[in-house]
Backbone as CSV, one residue per row, in Angstrom:
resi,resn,N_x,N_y,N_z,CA_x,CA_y,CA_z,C_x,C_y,C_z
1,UNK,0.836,-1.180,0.000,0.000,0.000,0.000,0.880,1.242,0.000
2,UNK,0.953,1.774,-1.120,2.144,3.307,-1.148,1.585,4.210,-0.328
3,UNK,2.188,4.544,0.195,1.809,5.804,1.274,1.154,5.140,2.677
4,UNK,1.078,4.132,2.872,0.115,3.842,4.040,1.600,3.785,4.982
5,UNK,1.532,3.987,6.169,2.165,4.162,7.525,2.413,2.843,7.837
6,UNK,3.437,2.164,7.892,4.331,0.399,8.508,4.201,1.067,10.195
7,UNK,3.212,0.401,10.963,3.464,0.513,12.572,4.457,-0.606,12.900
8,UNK,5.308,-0.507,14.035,6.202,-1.004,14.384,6.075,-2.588,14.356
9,UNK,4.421,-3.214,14.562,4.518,-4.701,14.900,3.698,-5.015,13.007
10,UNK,3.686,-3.921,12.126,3.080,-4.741,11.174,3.894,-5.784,10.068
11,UNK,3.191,-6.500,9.783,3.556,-8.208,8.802,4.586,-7.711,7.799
12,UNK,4.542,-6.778,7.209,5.537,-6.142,6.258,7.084,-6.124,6.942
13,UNK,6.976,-5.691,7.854,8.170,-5.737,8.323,8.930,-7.168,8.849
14,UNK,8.134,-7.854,9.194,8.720,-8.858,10.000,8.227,-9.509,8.508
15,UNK,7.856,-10.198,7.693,7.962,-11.503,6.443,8.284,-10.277,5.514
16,UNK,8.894,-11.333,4.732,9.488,-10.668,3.858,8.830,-10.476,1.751
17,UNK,9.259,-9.699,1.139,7.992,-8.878,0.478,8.764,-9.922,-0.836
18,UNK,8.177,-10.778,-2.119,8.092,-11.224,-3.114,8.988,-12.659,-2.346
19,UNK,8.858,-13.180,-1.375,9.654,-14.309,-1.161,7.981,-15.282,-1.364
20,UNK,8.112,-16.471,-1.734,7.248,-17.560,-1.575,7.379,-18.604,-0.052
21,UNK,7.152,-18.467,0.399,6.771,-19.322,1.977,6.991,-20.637,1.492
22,UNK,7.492,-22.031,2.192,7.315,-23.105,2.104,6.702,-23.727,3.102
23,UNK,6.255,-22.854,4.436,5.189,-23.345,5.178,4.657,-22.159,5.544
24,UNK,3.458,-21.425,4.890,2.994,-19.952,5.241,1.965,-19.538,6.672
25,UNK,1.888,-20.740,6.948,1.057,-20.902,8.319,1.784,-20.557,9.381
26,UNK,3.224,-21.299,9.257,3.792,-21.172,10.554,4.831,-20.189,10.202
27,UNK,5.127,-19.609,9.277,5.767,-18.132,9.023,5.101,-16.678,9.454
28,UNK,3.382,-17.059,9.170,2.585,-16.059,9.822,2.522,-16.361,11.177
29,UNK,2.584,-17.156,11.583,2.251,-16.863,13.348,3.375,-16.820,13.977
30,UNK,4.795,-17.001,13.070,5.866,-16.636,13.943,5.902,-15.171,13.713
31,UNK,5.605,-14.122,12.582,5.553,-13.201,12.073,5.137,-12.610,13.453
32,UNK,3.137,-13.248,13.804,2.353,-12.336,14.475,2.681,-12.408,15.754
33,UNK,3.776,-13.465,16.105,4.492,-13.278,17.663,5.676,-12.460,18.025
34,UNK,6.408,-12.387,16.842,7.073,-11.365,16.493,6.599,-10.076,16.825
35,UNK,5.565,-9.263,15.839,5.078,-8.260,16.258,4.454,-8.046,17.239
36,UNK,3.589,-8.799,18.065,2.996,-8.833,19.520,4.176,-8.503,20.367
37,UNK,5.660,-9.384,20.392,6.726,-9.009,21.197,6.687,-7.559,20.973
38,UNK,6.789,-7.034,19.954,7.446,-5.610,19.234,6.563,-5.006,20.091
39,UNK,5.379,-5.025,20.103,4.346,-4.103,20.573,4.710,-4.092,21.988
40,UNK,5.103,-5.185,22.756,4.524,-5.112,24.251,6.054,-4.200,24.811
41,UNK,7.125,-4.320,24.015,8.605,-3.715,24.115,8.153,-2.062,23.877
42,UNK,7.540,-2.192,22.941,7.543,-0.270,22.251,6.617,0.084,23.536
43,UNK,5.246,-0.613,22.937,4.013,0.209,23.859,4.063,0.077,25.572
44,UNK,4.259,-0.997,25.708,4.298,-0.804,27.491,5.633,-0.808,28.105
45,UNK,6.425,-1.382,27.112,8.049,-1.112,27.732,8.358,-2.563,28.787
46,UNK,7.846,-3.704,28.183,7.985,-4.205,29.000,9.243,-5.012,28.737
47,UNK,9.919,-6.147,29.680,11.253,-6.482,29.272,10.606,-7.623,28.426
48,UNK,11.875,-8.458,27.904,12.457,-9.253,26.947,11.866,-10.631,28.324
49,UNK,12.001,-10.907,29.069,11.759,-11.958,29.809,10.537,-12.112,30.368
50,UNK,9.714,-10.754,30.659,8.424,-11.040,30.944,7.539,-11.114,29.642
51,UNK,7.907,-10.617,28.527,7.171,-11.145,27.398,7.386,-12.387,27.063
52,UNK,8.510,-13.496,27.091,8.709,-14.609,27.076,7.764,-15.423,27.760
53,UNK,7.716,-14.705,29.159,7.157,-15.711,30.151,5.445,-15.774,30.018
54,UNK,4.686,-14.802,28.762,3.383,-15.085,28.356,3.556,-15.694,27.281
């Protein structure tokens, strides 16, 4: 989307753009744990070990 705003936890950033997946299921949900980490680091500041530990 040209011009649209990449927030810190979105899919663009974390998978990568004209690659083909050989398992796209578990590339997206490592993607969307990825960005959930990103979020809980930016937005609440929380550490690296208590996001692990959910």
């Amino acid at each position: 989307m040209p011009g649209a705003e990449l927030r810190e936890a979105s899919a663009p950033l974390v998978l990568l753009q004209g690659v083909s997946l050989l398992h796209p299921e578990d590339a997206v949900f490592e993607a969307m744990l990825e960005g959930w980490g990103r979020q809980q680091r930016g937005g609440r500041r929380l550490q690296p070990d208590t996001i692990g530990d959910r």
